[in-house]
N, C-alpha and C positions, 0 to 999 in steps of 0.2 A: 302147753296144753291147759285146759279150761280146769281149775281147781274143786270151783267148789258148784253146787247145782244151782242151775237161771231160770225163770221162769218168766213168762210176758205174758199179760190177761189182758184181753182187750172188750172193752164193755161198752155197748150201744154207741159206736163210734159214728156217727152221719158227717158226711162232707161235702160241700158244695163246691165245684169248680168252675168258672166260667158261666155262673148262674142257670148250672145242671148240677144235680144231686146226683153223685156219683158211689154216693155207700149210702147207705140207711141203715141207723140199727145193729148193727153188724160189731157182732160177739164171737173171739176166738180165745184159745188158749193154747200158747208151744214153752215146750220146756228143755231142757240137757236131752242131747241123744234123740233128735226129732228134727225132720226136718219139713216143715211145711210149706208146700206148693200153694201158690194163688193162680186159681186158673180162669179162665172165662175171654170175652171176645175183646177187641181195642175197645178202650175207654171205658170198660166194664168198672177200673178203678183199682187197678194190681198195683201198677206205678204209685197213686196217691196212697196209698195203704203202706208200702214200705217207704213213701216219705215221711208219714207218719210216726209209724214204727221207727224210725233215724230221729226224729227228733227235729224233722227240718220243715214241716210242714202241722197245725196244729188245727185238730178236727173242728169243725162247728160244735159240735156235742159227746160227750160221752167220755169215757175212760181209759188212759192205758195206762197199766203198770210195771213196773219192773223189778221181780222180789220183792210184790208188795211196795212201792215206791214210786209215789207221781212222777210218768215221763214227762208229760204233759205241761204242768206249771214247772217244772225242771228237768227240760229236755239233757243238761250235759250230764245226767247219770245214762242215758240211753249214747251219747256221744262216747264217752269214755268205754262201753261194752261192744262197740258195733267195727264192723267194715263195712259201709256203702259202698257199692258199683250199682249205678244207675245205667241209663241209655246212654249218655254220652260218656266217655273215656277217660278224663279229665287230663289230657295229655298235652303239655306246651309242644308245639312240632319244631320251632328251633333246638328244642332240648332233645341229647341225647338216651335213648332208652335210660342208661346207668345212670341219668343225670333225675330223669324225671321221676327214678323211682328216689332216689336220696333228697328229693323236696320231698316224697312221702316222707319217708322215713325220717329226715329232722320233723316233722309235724307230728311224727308218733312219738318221737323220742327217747326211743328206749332199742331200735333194729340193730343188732350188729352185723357188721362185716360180712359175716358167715348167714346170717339171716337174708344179706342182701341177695349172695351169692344162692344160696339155696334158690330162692324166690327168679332168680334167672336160670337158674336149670334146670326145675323144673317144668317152667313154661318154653321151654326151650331159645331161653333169649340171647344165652352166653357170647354166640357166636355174632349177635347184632347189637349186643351191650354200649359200642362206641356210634351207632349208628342214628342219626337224627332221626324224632319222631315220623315228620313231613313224608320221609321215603318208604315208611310200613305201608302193608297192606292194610286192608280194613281187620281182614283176622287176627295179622301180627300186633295192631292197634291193642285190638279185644286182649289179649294174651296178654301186654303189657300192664291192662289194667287189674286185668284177674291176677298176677301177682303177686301185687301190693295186700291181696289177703294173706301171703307166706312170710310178708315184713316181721308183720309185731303178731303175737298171739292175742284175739280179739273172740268174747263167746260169743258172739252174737255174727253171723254171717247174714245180710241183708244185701239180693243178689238181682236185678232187672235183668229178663228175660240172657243169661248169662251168655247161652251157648250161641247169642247171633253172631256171625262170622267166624265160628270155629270148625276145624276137619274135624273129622271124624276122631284121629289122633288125638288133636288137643281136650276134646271133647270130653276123649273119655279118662284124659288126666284132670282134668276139672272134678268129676263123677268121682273120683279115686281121690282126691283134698275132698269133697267133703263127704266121703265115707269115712275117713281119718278122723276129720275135724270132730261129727255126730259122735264118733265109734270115741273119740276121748272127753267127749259132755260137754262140745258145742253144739250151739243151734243156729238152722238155715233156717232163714223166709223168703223163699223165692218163687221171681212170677216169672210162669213160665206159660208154651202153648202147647205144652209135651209133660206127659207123665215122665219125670226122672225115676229110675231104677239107681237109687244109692243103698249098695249093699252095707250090709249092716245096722244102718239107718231108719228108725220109727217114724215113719213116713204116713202123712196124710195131706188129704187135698180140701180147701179150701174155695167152693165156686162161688166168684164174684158174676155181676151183671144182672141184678135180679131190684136192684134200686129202684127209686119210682119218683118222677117228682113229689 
């Protein structure tokens, strides 16, 4: 669990993609035990905002920090606090589940055993553990990747639109990590098109799409 308290301030961040201005301006602040939702329409600039936030993407203008600390001109202080899950899954389909999460896990380099194992039973993976990515569903995909947030303990949860292709089931064990995570003094930023109800969780919304050339 997350030690000690995190904070992310984000100041007059503008970003151009595709030679469209997709943020302007645009001033947040989330800290330990909060979880913030980016919400608004496609391309409004949810996605660019948590690439941002990750460190993998670096604004046109403006500021982010971390505990007081340039993410920006030194993104791997934001690498070493985070879990991205984006839109895609990042899953080899020759590999099998159990295989694809242990390239996570040597790249974190710290998950044991029991970390693994947790991280598959909770998603309910145990029982397709040996089973090539290729033959998932699209949901059972999604599941695989949201696991890799129960690897290594990370404060910083950075989550793209999470819940697409999950039941209702998975869903709401998703909801239930990161009421855990918030409720021990990590932080969620995630875009979604749905108010999440994470209990316990200081919860606010963030509405993108209001940019202008």
């Amino acid at each position: 669990m997350p030690t000690h308290t995190i904070s992310i301030l984000g100041q007059n961040i503008s970003c151009i993609r595709n030679g469209r201005r997709v943020l302007k301006d645009l001033s947040f602040e989330t800290h330990s035990g909060h979880a913030l939702l980016l919400m608004g329409p496609n391309g409004s600039g949810k996605s660019t905002l948590l690439r941002i936030c990750a460190g993998l993407l670096r604004p046109d203008a403006g500021a982010l920090t971390l505990n007081g600390e340039d993410g920006i001109d030194n993104p791997g202080i934001l690498h070493a606090a985070h879990h991205y899950i984006g839109h895609a899954n990042g899953l080899k389909s020759a590999l099998t589940v159990v295989e694809n999460l242990s390239v996570w896990r040597s790249l974190f380099g710290t998950a044991s055993d029991a970390g693994l194992d947790h991280a598959l039973s909770t998603f309910g993976l145990a029982k397709m553990a040996e089973t090539p990515a290729h033959y998932l569903s699209a949901g059972q995909k999604r599941r695989v990747a949201l696991s890799r947030l129960l690897l290594e303990e990370r404060s910083i949860w950075l989550l793209d639109e999470p819940l697409n292709g999950l039941d209702e089931k998975h869903a709401a064990i998703l909801i239930d990590c990161l009421s855990q995570h918030t409720r021990s003094g990590g932080m969620a930023i995630v875009a979604t098109h749905q108010v999440l109800d994470i209990p316990e969780a200081e919860l606010s919304i963030l509405q993108l799409g209001n940019a202008t050339p």
